[in-house]
MMTF fields as JSON, N, C-alpha, C and O atoms, coordinates in Angstrom:
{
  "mmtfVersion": "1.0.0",
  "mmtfProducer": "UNKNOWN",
  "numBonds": 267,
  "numAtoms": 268,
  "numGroups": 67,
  "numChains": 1,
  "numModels": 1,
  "chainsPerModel": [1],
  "groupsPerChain": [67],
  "chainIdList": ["A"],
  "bondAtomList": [4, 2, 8, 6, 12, 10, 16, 14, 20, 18, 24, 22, 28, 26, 32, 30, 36, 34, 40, 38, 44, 42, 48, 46, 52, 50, 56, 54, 60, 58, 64, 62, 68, 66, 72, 70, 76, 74, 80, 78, 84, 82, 88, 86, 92, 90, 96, 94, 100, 98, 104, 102, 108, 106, 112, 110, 116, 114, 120, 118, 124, 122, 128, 126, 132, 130, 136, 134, 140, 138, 144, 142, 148, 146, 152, 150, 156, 154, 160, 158, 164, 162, 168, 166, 172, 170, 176, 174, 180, 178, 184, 182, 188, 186, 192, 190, 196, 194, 200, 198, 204, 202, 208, 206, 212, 210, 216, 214, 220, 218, 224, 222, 228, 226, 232, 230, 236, 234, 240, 238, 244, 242, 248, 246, 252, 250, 256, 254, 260, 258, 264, 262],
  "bondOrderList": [1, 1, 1, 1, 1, 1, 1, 1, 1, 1, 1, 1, 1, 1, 1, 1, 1, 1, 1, 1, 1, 1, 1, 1, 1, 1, 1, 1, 1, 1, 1, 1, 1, 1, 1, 1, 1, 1, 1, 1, 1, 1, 1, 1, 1, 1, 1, 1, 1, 1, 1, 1, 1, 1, 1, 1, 1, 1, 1, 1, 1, 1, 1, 1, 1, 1],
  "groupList": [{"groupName": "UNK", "atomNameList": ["N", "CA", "C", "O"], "elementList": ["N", "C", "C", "O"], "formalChargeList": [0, 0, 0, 0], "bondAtomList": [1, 0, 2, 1, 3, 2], "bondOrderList": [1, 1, 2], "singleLetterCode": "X", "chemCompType": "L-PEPTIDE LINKING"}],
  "groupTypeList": [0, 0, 0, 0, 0, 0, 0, 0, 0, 0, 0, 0, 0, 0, 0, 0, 0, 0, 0, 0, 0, 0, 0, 0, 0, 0, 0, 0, 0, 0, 0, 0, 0, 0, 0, 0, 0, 0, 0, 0, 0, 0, 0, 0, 0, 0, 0, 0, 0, 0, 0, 0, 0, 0, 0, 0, 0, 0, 0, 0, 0, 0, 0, 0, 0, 0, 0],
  "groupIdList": [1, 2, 3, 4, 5, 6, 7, 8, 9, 10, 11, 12, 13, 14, 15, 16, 17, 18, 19, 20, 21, 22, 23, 24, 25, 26, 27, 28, 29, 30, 31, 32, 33, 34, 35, 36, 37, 38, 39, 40, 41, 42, 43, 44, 45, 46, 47, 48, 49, 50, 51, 52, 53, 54, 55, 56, 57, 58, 59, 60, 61, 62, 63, 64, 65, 66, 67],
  "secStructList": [7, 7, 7, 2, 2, 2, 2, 2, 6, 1, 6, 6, 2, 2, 2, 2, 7, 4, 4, 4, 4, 6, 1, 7, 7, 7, 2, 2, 2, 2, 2, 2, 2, 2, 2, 2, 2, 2, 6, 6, 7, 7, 3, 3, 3, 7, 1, 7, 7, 6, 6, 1, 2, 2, 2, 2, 2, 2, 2, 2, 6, 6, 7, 3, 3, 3, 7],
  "xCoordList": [-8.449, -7.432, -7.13, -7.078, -6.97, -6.56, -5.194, -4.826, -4.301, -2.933, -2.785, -3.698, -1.356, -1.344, -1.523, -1.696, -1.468, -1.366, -2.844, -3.255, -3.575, -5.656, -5.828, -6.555, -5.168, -4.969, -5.225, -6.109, -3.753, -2.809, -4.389, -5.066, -4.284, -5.099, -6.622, -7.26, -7.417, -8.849, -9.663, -9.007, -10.511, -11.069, -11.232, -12.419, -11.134, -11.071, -9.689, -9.492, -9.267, -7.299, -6.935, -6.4, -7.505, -7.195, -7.777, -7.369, -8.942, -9.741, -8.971, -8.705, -8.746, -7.635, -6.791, -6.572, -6.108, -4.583, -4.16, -3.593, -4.687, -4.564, -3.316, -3.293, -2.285, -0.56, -0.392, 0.683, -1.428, -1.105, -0.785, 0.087, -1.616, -1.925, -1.307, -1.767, -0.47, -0.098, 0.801, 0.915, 1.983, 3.323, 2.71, 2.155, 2.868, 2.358, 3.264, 4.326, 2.806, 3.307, 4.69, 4.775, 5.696, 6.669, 6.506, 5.932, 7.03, 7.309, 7.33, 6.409, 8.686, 8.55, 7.579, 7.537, 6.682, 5.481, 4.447, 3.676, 4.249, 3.199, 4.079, 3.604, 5.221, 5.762, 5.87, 6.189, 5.851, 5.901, 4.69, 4.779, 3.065, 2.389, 2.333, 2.263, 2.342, 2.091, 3.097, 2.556, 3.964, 4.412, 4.425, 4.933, 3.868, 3.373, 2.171, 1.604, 1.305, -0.151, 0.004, -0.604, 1.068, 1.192, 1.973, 1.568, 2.664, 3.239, 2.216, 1.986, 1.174, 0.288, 0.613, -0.089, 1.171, 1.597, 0.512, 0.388, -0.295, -1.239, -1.054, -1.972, 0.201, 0.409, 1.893, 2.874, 2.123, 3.528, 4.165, 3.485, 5.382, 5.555, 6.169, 6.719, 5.925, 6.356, 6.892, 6.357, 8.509, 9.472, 9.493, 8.942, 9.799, 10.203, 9.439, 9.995, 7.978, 6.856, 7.244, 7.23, 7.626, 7.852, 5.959, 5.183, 5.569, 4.276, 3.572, 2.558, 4.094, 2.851, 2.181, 1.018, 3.351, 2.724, 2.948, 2.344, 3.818, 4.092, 2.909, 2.214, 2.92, 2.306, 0.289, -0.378, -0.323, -1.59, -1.597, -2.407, -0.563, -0.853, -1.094, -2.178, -0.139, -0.475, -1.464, -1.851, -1.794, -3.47, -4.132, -5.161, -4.054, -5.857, -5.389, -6.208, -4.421, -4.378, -4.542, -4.3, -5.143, -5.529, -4.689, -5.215, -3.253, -2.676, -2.796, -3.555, -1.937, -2.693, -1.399, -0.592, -0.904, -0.013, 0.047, -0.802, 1.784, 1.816, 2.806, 3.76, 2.745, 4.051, 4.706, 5.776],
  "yCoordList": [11.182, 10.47, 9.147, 9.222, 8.225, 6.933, 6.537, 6.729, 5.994, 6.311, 4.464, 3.653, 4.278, 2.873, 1.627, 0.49, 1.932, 1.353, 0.928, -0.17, 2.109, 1.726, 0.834, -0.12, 0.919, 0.007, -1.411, -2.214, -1.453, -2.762, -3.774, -4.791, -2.902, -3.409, -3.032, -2.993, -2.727, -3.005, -4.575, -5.561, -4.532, -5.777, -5.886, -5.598, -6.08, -6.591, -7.592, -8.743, -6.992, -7.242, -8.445, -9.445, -8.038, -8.907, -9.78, -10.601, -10.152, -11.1, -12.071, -13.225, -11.764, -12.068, -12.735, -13.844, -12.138, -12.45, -12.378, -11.453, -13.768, -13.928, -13.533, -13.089, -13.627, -13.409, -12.547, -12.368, -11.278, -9.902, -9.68, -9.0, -10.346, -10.113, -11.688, -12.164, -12.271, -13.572, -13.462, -14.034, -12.112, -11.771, -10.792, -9.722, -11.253, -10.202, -9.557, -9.865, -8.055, -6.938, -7.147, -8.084, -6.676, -6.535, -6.089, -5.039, -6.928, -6.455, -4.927, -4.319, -4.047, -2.882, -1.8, -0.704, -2.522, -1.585, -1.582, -0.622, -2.798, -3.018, -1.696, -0.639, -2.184, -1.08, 0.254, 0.916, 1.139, 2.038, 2.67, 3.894, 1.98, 2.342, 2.944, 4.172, 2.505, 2.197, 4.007, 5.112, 3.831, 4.913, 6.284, 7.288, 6.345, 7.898, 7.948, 8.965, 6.846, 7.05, 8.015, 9.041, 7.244, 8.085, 9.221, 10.071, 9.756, 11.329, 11.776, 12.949, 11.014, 12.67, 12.398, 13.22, 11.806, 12.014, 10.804, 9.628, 11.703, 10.632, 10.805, 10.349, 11.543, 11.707, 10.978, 11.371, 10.029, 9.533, 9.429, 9.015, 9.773, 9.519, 8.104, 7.812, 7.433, 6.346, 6.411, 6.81, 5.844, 5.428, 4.126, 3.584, 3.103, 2.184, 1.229, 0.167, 1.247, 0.294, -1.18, -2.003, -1.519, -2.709, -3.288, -2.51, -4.502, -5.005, -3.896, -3.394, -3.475, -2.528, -3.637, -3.524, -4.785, -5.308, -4.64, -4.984, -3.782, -3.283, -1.632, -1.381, -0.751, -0.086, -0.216, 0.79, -1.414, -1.976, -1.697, -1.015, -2.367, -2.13, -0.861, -0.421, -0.167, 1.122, 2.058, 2.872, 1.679, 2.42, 1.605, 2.173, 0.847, 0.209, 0.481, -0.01, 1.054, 1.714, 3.035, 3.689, 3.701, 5.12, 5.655, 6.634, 5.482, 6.595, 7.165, 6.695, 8.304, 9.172, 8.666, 8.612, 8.117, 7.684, 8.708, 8.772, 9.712, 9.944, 9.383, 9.265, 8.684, 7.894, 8.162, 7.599],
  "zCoordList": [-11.332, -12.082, -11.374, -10.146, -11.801, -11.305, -11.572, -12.731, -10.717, -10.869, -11.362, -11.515, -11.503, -11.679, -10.731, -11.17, -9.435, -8.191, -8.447, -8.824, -8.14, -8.063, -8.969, -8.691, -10.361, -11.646, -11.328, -11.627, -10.358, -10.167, -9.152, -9.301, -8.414, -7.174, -7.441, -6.388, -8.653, -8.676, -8.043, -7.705, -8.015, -7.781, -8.902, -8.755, -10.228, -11.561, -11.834, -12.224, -11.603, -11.116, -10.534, -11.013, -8.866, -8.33, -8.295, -7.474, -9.035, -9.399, -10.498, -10.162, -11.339, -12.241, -11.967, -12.457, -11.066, -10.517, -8.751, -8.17, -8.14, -6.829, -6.295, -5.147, -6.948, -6.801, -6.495, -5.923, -6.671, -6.086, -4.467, -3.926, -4.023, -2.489, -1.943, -0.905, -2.561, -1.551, -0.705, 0.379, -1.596, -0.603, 0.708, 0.457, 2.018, 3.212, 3.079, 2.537, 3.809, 4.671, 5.033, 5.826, 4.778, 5.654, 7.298, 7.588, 8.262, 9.551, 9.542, 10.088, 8.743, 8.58, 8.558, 9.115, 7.62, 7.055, 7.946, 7.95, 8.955, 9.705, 10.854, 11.27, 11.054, 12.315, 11.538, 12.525, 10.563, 9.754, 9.914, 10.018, 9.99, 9.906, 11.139, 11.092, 12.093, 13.335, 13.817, 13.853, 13.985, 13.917, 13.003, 13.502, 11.655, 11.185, 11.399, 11.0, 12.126, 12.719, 14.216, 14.518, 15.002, 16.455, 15.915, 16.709, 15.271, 14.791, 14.359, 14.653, 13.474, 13.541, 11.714, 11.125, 11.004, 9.66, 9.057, 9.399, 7.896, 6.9, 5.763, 5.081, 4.877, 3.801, 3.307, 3.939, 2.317, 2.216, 0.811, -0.128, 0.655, -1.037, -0.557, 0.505, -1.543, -1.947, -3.04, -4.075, -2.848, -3.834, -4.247, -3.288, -5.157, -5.346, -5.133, -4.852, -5.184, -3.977, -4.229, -3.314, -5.618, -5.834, -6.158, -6.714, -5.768, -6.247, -5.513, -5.997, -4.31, -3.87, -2.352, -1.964, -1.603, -1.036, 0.601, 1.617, 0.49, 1.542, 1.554, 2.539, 0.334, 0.565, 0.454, 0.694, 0.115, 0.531, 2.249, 2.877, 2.708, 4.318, 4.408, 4.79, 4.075, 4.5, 4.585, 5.423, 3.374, 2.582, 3.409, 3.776, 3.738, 4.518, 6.154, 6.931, 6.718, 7.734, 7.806, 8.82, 6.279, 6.657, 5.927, 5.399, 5.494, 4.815, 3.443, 2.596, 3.232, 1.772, 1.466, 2.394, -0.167, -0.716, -2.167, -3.057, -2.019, -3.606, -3.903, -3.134, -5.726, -5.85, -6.946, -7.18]
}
């Protein structure tokens, strides 16, 4: 199943629409990752992602995202 996020962020997509990926990472999310990597945690719900520019970091540091 492909959820709306994989949608948002295909390379079809973001081909389309550079605007996706212009807003960076929050400070947060970069330190977020960083810490449920050293706990040992690779699974996360995500609430509220907004564009999804904070949770991209996350996913390309390894984590499993349900939203």
């Amino acid at each position: 199943m492909i959820s709306r996020w994989d949608e948002w962020f295909s390379e079809s997509n973001l081909a389309r629409d550079t605007r996706i990926l212009a807003a960076p990472p929050s400070k947060c999310a970069e330190t977020a990752a960083l810490e449920f990597l050293a706990r040992g945690k690779r699974v996360i719900l995500d609430l509220a992602c907004g564009i999804g520019r904070d949770t991209f970091l996350l996913n390309l540091s390894g984590l499993t995202f349900y939203f």
